[in-house]
C-alpha positions as a Markdown table, in Angstrom:
| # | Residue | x | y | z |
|---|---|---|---|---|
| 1 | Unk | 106.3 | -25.0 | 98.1 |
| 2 | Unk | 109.6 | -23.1 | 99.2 |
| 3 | Unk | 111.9 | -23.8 | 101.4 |
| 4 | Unk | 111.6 | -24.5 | 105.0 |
| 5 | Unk | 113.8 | -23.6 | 107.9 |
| 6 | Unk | 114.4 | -24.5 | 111.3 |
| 7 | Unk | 114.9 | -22.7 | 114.1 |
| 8 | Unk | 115.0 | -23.7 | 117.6 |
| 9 | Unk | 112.2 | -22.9 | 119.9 |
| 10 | Unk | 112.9 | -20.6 | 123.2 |
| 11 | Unk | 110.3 | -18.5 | 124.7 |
| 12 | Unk | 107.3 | -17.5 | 122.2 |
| 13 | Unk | 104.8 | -18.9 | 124.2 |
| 14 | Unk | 102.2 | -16.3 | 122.0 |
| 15 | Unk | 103.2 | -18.1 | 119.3 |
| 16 | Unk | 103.2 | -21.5 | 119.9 |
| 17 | Unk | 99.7 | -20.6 | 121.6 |
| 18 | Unk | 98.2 | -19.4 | 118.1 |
| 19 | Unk | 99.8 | -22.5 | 116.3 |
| 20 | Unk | 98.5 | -25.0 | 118.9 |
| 21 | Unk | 95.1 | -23.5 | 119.5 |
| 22 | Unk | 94.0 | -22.4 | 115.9 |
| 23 | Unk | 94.2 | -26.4 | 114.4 |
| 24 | Unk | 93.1 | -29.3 | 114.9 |
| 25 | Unk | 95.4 | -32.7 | 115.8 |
| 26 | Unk | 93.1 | -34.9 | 115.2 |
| 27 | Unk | 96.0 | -37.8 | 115.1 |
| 28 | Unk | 97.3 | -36.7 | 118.7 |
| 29 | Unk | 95.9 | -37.9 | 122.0 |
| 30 | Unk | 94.4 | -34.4 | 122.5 |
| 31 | Unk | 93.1 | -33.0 | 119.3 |
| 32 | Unk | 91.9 | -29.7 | 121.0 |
| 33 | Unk | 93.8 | -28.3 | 123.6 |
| 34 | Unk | 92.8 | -25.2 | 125.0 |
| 35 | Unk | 95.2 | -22.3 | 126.0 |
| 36 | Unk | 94.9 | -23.3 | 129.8 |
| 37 | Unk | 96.5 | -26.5 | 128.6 |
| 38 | Unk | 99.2 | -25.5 | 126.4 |
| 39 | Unk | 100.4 | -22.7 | 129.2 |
| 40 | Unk | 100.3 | -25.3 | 131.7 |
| 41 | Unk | 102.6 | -27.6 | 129.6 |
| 42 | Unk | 104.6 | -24.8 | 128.7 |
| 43 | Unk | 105.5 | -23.9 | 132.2 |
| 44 | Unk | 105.4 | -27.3 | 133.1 |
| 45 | Unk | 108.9 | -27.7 | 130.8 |
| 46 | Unk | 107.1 | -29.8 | 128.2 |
| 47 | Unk | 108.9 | -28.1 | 124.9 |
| 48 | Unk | 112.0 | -27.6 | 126.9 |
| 49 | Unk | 113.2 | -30.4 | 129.4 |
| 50 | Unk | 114.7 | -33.7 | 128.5 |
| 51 | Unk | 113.0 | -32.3 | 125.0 |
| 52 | Unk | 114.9 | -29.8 | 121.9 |
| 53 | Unk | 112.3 | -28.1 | 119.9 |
| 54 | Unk | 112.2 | -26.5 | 116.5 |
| 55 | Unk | 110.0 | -24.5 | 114.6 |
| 56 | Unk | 109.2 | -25.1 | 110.6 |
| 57 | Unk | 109.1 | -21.8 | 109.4 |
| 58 | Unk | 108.6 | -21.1 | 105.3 |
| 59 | Unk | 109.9 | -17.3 | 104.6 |
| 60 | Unk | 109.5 | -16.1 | 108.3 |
| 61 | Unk | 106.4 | -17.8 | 108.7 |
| 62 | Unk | 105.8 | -20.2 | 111.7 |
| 63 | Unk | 104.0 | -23.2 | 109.8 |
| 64 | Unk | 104.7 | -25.8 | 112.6 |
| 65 | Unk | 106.5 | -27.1 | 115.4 |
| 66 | Unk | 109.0 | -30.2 | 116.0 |
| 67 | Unk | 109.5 | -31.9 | 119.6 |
| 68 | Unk | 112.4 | -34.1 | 119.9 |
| 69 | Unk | 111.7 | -36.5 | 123.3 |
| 70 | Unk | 114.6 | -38.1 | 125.5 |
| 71 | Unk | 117.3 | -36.0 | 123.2 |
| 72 | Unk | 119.8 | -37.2 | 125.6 |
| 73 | Unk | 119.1 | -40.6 | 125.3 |
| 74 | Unk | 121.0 | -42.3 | 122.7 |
| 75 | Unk | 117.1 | -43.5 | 121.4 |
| 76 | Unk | 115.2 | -40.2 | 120.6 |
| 77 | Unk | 111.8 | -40.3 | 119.4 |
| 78 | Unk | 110.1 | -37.2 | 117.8 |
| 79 | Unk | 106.7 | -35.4 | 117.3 |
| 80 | Unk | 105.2 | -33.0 | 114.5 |
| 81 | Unk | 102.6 | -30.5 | 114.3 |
| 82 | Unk | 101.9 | -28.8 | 111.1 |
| 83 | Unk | 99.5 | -26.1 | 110.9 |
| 84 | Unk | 96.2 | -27.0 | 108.7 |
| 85 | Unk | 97.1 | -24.6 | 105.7 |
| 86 | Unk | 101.0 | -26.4 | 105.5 |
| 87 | Unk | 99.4 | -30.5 | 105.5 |
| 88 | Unk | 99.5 | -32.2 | 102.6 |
| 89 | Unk | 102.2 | -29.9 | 100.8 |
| 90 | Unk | 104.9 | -32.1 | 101.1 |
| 91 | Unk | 106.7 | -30.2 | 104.3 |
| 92 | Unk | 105.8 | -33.0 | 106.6 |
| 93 | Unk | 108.6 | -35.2 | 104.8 |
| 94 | Unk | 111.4 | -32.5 | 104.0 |
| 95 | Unk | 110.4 | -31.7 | 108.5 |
| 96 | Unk | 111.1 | -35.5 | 109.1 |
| 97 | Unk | 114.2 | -35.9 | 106.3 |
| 98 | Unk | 115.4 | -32.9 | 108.9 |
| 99 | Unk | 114.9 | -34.7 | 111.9 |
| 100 | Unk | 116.8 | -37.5 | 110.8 |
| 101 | Unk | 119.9 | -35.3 | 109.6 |
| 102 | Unk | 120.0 | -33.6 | 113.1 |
| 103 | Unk | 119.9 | -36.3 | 115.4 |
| 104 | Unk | 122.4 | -38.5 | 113.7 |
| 105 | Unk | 124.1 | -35.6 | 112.8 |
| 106 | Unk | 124.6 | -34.8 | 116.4 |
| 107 | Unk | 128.3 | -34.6 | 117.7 |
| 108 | Unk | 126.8 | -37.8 | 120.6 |
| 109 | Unk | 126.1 | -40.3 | 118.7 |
| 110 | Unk | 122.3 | -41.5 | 118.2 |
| 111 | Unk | 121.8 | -45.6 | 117.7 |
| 112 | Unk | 118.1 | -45.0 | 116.2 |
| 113 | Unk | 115.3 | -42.6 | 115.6 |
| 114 | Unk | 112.0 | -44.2 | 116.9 |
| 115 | Unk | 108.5 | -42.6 | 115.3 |
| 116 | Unk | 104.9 | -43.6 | 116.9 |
| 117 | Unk | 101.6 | -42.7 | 115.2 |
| 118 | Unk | 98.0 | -44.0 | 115.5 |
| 119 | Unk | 97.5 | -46.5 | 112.9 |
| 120 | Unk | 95.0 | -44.7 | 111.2 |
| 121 | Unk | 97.2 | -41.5 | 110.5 |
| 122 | Unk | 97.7 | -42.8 | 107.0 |
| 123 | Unk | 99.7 | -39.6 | 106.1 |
| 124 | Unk | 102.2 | -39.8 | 108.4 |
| 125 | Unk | 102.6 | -43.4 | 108.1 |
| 126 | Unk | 103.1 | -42.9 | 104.4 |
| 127 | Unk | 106.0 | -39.9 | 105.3 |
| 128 | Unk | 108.0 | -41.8 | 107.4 |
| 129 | Unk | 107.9 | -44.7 | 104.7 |
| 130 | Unk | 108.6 | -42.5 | 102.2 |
| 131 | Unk | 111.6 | -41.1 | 104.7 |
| 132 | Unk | 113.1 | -44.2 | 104.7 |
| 133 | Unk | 112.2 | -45.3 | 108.1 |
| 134 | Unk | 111.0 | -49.0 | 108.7 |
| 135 | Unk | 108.0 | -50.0 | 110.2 |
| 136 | Unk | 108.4 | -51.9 | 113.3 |
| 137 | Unk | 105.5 | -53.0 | 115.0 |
| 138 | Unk | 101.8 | -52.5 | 114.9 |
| 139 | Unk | 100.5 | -52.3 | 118.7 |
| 140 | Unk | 96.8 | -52.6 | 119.5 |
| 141 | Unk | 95.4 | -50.4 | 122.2 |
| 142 | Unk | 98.9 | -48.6 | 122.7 |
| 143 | Unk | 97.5 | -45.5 | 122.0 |
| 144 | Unk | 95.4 | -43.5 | 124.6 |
| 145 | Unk | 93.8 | -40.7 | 123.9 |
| 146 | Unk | 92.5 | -37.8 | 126.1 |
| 147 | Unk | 88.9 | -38.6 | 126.0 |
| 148 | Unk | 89.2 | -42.2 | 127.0 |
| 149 | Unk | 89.0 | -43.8 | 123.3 |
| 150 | Unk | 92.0 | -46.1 | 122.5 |
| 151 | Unk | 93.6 | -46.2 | 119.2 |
| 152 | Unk | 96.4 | -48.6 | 117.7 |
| 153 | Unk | 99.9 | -47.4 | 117.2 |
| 154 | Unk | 101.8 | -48.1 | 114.9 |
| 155 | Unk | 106.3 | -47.7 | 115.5 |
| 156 | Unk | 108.3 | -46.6 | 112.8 |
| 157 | Unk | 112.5 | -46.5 | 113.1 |
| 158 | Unk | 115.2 | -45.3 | 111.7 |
| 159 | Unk | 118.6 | -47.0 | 112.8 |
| 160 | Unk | 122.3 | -45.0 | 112.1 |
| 161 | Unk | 123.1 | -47.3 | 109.7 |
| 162 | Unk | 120.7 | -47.4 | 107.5 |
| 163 | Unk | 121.0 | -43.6 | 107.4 |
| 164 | Unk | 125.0 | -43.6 | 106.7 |
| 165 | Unk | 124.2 | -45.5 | 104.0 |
| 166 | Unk | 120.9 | -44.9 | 102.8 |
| 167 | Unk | 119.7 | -48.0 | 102.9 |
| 168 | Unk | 117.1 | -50.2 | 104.6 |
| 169 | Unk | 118.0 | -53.4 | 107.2 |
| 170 | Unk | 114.9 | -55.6 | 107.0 |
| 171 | Unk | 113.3 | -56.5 | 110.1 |
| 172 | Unk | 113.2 | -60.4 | 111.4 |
| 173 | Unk | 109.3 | -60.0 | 111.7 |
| 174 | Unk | 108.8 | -63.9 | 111.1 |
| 175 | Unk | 112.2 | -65.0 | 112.8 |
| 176 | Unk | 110.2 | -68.0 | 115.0 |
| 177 | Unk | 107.0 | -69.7 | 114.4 |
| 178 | Unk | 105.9 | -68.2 | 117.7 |
């Protein structure tokens, strides 16, 4: 495994058309979309407004994509996409250990990093664990997906504490008996 990069996504709409079209998400709402659909988002200002997004790129290779959601709020939440041949390599944590440094490194400063993922996307539940990042709540039926099924969700945060001092706040999960 070497090391990654990340550079920040402006126009390469060919490319973000291979990476999105040529895998499968099966842990995203739509595990398929078609090039019709990516254009549309593309155009649409899906990896550009209210969002920042990055490319992971191992020696001048494009091997996925980060999205960064409400990047002016001081809450951002984030998304990954690793192509099929990068998963289970280990880049998915040193993407998310990136994420974290960037948004709290950010001159406007972030309270938290939030993280969803369907409960049964064991991997990245594992990575942001293994990130540091607490889990928060497990919701049922949060999740829709594209073809009608619902999945659970699962949230996952990191606060700027915790990251300052590389630690872990506990949650009050069992604060009240109700």
């Amino acid at each position: 495994m070497g090391d990654l990069s990340f550079t920040k996504f402006f126009k390469e709409k060919d490319e973000l058309l291979a990476l999105m079209t040529s895998n499968d998400w099966e842990f995203h709402s739509n595990p398929s979309p078609t090039s019709e659909q990516i254009i549309k988002g593309y155009h649409a200002g899906w990896y550009h407004e209210g969002r920042e997004t990055f490319w992971i790129e191992e020696a001048d290779e494009k091997i996925g994509l980060i999205i960064i959601h409400d990047i002016s709020d001081t809450i951002p939440s984030f998304d990954i996409r690793l192509d099929s041949e990068a998963r289970g390599k280990g880049y998915g944590i040193k993407a998310v250990n990136w994420v974290i440094d960037y948004i709290f490194g950010l001159s406007e400063k972030k309270i938290r990093l939030e993280a969803y993922t369907r409960s049964d996307n064991l991997a990245m539940r594992k990575t942001l664990n293994k990130c540091g990042f607490v889990k928060e709540g497990y919701l049922r039926h949060a999740w829709e997906n594209d073809d009608g099924s619902i999945s659970d969700s699962v949230c996952y945060a990191m606060i700027r504490k915790d990251w300052k001092t590389k630690s872990s706040t506990p949650i009050k999960l069992d604060e009240f008996p109700f």
